[in-house]
N, C-alpha and C positions, 0 to 999 in steps of 0.2 A: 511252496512248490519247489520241484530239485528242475532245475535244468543242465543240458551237457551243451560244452563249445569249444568244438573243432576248431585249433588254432590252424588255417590252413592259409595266413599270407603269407610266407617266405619268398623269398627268390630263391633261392638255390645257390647260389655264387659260386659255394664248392664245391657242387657235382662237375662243377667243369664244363666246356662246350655241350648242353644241353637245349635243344628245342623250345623246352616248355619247362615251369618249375616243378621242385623235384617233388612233391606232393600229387603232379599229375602223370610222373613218369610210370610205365607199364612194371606191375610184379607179379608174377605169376597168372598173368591173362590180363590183370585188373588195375587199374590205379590204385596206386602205395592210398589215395585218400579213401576210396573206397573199400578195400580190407579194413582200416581205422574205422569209418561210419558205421560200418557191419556188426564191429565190436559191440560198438553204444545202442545201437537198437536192440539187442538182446537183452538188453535192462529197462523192464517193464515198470520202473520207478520214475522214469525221468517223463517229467510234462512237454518236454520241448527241446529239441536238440537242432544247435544251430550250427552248420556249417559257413565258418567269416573267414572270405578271401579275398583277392587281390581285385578292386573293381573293373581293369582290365579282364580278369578273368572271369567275370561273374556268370556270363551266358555258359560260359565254356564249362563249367561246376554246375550251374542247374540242369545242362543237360546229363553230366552225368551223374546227378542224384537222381532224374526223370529214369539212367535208361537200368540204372543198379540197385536204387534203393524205393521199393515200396512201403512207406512208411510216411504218415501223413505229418509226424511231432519233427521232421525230419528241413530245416526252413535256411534257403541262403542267405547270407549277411554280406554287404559291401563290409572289410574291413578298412586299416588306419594305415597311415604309410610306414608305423613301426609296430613291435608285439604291444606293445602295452595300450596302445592309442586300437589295436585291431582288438583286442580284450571290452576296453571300455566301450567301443560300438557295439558291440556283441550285448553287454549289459544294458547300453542304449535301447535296442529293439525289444528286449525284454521288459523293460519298463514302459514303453511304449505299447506293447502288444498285452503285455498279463497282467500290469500293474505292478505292484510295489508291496512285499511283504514282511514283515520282520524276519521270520524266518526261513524266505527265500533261500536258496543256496544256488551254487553253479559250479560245474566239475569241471573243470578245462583239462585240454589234453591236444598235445601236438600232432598234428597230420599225419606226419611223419614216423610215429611210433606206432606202425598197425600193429604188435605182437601182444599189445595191452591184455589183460585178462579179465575176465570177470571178476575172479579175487577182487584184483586191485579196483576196480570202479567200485565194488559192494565196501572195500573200508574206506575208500576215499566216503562217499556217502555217509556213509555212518557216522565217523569222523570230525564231516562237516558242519553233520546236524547236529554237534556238542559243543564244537570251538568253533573260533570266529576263522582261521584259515589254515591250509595244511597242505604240505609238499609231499611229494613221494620220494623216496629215496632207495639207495644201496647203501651197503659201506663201500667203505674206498677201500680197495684191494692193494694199491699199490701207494710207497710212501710219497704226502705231497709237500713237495718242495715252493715254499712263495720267496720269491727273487724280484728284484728289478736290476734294467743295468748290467747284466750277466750275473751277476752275484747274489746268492742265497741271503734270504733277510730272515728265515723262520724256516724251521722242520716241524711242523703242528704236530700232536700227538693224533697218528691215524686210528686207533680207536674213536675218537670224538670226532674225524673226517668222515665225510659223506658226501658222495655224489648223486647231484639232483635229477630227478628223470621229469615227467609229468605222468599222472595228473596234478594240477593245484587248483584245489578247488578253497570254497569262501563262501560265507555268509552274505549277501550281495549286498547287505545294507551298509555292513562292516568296510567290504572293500570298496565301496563308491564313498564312505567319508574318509575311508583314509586315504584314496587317491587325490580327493580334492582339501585335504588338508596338507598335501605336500608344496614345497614351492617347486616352483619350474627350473632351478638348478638340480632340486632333489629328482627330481618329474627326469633328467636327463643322466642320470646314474643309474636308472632302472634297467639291470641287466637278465630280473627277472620279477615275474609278478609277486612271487612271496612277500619282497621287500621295498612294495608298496605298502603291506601291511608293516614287517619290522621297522621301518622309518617311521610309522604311527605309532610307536609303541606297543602295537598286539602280539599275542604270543601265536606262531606257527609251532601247528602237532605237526611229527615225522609220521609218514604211514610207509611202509615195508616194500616197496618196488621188485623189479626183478632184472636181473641181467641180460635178461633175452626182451625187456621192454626197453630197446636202444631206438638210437634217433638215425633215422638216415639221411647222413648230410654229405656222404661223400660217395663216389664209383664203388669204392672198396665195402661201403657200406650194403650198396645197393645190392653185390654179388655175396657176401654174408646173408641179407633179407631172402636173398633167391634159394638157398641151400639150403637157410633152414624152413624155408616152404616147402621144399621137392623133399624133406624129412621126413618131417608130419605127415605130409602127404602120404 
């Protein structure tokens, strides 16, 4: 079975004096999470698509999946107080609700990046049902400098640099033993889910991202998101 899971617990820290987090802030009429859910129900592949949030917030998201999304594969998740603990309940409910399959899969993707495309969910998919797990990515456009301390320790060669976007999706049998084959020093380095898997030894495919599938975590972001809506539009 493929399923999709809306990472939608953040807080927002860096949008700044904000009301509510930034996944439920207002863009273009609608919440930033609701342009994202809109995406994934267009993709008539997926058994079950879970939005996993903040359980403070939980009533506050099922009402607006109640008042935006008609779409029944469409189910709230209480998520985890960090990304990878709100990942693993997600996977939780799935195994709990559809059972457990070898070749289950599940496409994750951030709240926050409503400009995702069909493309990118149809290779993520594809992708995932050949390898055990897989990032989206760009290249890096600009040179990346790794420093500590103020001082430069490494200039990588940016052709082999890549900046990560979502979705990352997995093989869900894959990414539940390799989460519980980490220890809990490992379990606390996790700055992203891929490398739940690379700390297990599996290999992560690249799949093709896009530069307009960015994250909005800041003001500046928020009024970028707004311009290139009133575009298209």
């Amino acid at each position: 079975m493929i399923y999709a899971q809306i990472l939608a617990g953040g807080k927002g820290t860096r949008m700044g004096n904000v009301p509510m987090p930034k996944q439920f802030l207002t863009l273009a009429g609608k919440p930033i999470l609701i342009h994202t859910v809109e995406k994934f129900v267009l993709e008539s592949r997926f058994d079950a698509i879970l939005v996993v949030c903040p359980a403070d917030w939980l009533s506050h998201t099922q009402d607006l999946i109640k008042k935006y999304i008609s779409d029944e594969r469409v189910h709230v998740v209480t998520g985890g107080s960090e990304r990878n603990e709100t990942l693993m309940k997600g996977i939780d409910y799935i195994q709990e609700n559809y059972g457990s399959h070898d070749d289950d899969i599940v496409v994750t993707h951030d709240a926050v990046r409503p400009f995702i495309t069909q493309r990118i969910i149809n290779d993520n998919i594809e992708a995932a049902l050949e390898h055990p797990a897989v990032d989206t990515v760009v290249s890096a456009i600009d040179t990346i400098v790794q420093g500590t301390e103020g001082k430069i320790d490494d200039i990588p060669v940016r052709s082999t640099m890549y900046q990560g976007q979502t979705p990352q999706s997995f093989n869900i049998k894959t990414l539940v033993e390799s989460y519980n084959a980490l220890t809990d020093a490992q379990k606390e380095t996790l700055s992203d889910s891929c490398k739940i898997c690379l700390l297990a030894g599996q290999e992560v495919t690249l799949v093709r991202g896009e530069n307009y599938n960015f994250k909005i975590t800041t003001p500046y972001d928020l009024r970028v998101a707004s311009a290139l809506v009133e575009t298209r539009d």
